[in-house]
N, C-alpha and C positions, 0 to 999 in steps of 0.2 A: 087283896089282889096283888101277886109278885110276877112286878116288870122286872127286865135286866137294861138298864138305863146308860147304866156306868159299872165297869167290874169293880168301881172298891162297893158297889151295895153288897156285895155276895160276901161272905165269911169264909176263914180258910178250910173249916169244916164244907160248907158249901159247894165249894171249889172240889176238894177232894174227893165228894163224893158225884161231883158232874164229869170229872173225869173217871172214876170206876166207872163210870157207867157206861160213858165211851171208849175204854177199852174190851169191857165186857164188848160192846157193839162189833167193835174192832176184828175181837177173836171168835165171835158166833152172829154172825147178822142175822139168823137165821129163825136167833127167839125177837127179834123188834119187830118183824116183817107186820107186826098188827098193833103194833104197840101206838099208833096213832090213826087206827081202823072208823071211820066215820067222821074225823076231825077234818077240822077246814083253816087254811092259812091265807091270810089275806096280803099279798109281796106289793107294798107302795113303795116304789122305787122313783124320786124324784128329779133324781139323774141319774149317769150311767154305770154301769157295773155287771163286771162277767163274773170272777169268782164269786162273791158276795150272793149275788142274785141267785147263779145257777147252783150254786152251793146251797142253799137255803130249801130252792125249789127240789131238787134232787133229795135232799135229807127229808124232806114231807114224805116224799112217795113212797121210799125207800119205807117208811114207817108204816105206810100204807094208807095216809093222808091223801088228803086233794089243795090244792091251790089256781086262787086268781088271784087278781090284780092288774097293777101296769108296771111295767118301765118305761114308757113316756108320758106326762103329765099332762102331758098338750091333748093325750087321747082321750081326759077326763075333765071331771068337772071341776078341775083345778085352772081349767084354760079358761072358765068362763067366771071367774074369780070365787070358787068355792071357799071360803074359809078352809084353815085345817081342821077347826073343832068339828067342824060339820061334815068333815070326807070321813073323821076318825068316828064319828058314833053313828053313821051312817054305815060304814065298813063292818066295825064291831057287834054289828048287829046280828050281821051275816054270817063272821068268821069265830075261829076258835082262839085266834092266836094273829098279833097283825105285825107284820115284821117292816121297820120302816128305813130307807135311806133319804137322805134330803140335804139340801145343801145348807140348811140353817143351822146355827149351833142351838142346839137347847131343845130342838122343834120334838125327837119324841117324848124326852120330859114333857112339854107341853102335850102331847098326842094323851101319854097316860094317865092326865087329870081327866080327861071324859070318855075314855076309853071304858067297854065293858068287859073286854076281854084284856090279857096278859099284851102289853105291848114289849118287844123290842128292839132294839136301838143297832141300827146294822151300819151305822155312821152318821153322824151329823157334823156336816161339817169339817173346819177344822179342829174340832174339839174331840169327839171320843167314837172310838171304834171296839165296845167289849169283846162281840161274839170276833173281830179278826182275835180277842186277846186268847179266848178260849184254845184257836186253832194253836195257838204260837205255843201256848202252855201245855197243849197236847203233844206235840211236836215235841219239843224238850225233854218232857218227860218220857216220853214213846223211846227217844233215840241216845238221851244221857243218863236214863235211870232218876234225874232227881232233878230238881230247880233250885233247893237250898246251898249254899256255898258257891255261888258261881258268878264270874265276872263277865259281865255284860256289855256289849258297846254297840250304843244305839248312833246311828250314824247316817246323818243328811238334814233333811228340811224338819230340824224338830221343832219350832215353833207352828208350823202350819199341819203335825206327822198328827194325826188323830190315833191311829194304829201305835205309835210311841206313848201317848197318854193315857191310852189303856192301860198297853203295857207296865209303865211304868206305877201306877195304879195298884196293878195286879201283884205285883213281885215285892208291893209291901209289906203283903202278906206270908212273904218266907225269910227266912233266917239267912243272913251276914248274905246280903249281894252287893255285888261291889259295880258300880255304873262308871262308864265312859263314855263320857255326852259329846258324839263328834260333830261340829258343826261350826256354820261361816258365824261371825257371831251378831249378825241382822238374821238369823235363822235358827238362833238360841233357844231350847227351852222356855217358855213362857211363864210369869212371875207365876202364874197360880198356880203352876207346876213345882218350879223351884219351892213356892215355898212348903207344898204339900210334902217335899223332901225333905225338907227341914222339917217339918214336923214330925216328920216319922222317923225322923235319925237314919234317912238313908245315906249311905256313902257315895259319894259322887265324886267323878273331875271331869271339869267343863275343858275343853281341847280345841282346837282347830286343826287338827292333824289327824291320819287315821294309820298311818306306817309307823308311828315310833308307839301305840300301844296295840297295834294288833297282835305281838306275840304274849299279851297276857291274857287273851280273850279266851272264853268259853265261848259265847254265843256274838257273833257279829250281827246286828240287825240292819240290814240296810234299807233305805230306804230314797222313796224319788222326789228329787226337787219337784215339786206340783206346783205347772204352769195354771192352775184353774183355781188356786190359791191367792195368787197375788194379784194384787189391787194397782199395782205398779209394776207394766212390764220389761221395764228398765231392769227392776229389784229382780227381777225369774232373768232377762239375759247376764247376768253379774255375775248371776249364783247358780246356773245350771252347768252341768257338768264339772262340778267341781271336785266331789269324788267318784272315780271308777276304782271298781274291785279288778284285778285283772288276777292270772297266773301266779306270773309273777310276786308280784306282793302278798300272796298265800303263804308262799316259802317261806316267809317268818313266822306262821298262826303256827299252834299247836295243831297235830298230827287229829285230833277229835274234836277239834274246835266246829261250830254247826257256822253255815251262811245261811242265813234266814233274810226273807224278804216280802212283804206282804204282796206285793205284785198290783198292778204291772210294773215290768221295769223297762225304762227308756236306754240308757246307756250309764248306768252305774254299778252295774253286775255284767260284764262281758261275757259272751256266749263262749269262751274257750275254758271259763270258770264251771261250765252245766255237767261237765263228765268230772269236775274233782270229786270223791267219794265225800266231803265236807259239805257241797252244797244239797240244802234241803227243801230248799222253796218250792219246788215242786210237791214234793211230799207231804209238805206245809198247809198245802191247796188242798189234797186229797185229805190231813187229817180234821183240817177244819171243816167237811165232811160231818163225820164222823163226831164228830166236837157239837156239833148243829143240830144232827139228831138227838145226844144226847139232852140235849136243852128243848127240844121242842117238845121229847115225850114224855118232861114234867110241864112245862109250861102249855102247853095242845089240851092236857086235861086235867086244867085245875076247872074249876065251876064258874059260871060267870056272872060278874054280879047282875041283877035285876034293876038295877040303879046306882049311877055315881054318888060322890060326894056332891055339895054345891060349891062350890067355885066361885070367888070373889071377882065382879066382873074388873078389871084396868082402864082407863080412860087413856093412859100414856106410857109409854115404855121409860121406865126408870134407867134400864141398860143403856152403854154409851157407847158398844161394841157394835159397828154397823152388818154385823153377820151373824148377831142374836135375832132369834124367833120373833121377839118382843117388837120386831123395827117393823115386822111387816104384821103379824098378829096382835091388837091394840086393844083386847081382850083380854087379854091375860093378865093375869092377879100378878103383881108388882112383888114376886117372891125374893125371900136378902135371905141368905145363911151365911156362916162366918170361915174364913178361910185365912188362917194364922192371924185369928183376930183381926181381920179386914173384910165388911162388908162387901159382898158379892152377890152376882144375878143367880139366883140358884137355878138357870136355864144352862147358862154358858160358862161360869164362874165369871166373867168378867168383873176387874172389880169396878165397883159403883164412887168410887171417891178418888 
């Protein structure tokens, strides 16, 4: 069974050929219209979300899919304390393909252990966002021709940015990129991040500025302090608004430099920025579309298994991350993979020591 959990499971073969596939969609919609004829998608959405959601649900139809599900949790039997093991093979029973958002880091890792169908992963958390990664990498390539050789600058709340951790992720997989990690530094990249960059020999500079490197940028990511992140709303008044994109400060990017932004945005993309011919986020929205179909009309009709694996049941969550799956899920098999040679929750990476 292939979930999309996290984009570094995908290969760059993989990748390559998820996006042929969405360009071919791109320039003939016209042969998919049936390419997901009969299939059924199940949208658990366990908080809130417009692009994501209606981007998903849109890309079924368009296929020629059906979909349910919810966007409030409260409206299911998640209100009356359904475990998740039991919504997921309950769901899976019904659907072809069960698409999940949720506020817990690790939770559709954990969905895809008893899942019968393809699960995936449409945010957890502040951990990983793949399919925002797909739109982003459609987008780049759609509007620069390529993603290899190009300087990056990911910029705002990158320790809580799940959309950044895809990303970042994903761009391991191409050749000489150069990153610009802009951020307060209580809003820093997170160690399991750092050190997945180090392992991969990517190139980084960690900054607190975003004017003295934006005239070397290819791609500027921006992204929003996220009030629904922190634990401390002392920590969100310090650190919001602390970078705006404006006009102005364009004058210095390169003439074909992209603005990218997963969206929504509060106040760090100014509305006077939306008619530069550089901003793309719009477009961004519309090709992760696009990006979405591609993925569902392999993953909608792969075959479903008839039965899981068995699953070690946990008595206690070994994680010490209080927004892993594992704190409210006490079920879950006590899974460790290594990460720069440092035991980790293999739900959340968080490390265990």
């Amino acid at each position: 069974m292939r979930h999309l959990i996290d984009f570094g499971d995908l290969t760059r073969q993989e990748w390559d050929e998820l996006y042929a596939r969405a360009s071919s969609i791109m320039d003939d919609p016209s042969r998919y219209i049936d390419a997901c004829r009969g299939r059924v998608m199940a949208s658990l959405f366990y908080e809130p979300s417009t692009r994501t959601n209606f981007s998903f649900q849109t890309a079924m139809l368009r296929l020629g899919g059906t979909v349910f599900g919810f966007a409030d949790p409260n409206s299911s039997s998640v209100a009356k304390g359904e475990t998740l093991k039991d919504t997921v093979k309950m769901v899976s029973g019904y659907a072809d393909v069960v698409v999940m958002r949720t506020p817990w880091e690790g939770a559709a890792k954990a969905a895809s252990l008893y899942s019968h169908v393809p699960v995936v992963n449409a945010g957890d958390g502040g951990h990983m966002h793949p399919t925002q990664t797909t739109a982003d990498l459609t987008t780049i390539t759609r509007l620069l021709g390529k993603v290899d050789g190009l300087s990056v600058g990911l910029c705002g709340d990158l320790k809580n940015g799940r959309t950044v951790h895809s990303l970042v992720k994903a761009l391991a997989k191409f050749e000489d990129i150069r990153f610009f990690l802009i951020s307060p530094r209580e809003l820093a990249i997170p160690d399991y991040m750092r050190t997945f960059m180090l392992e991969k020999d990517m190139r980084f500079t960690e900054v607190t500025g975003l004017e003295a490197v934006i005239p070397q940028l290819d791609v500027l990511y921006m992204t929003r302090i996220q009030r629904e992140r922190f634990v401390d709303p002392l920590e969100y008044e310090r650190n919001k608004g602390i970078y705006i994109l404006t006009r102005r400060k364009l004058e210095r990017a390169k003439e074909r430099m992209l603005v990218m932004h997963p969206l929504p945005r509060v106040d760090e993309i100014t509305v006077d920025v939306d008619d530069d011919p550089r901003a793309a986020y719009f477009e961004q929205a519309r090709y992760g579309m696009f990006a979405r179909m591609s993925l569902l009309a392999d993953l909608a009709n792969q075959p479903r298994l008839d039965r899981t694996e068995t699953v070690e049941i946990g008595t206690r969550p070994v994680c010490r991350n209080p927004r892993c799956i594992t704190q409210t899920e006490h079920y879950l098999p006590p899974l460790v993979k290594k990460n720069g040679g440092v035991d980790c929750c293999a739900f959340c990476d968080g490390a265990l020591s």
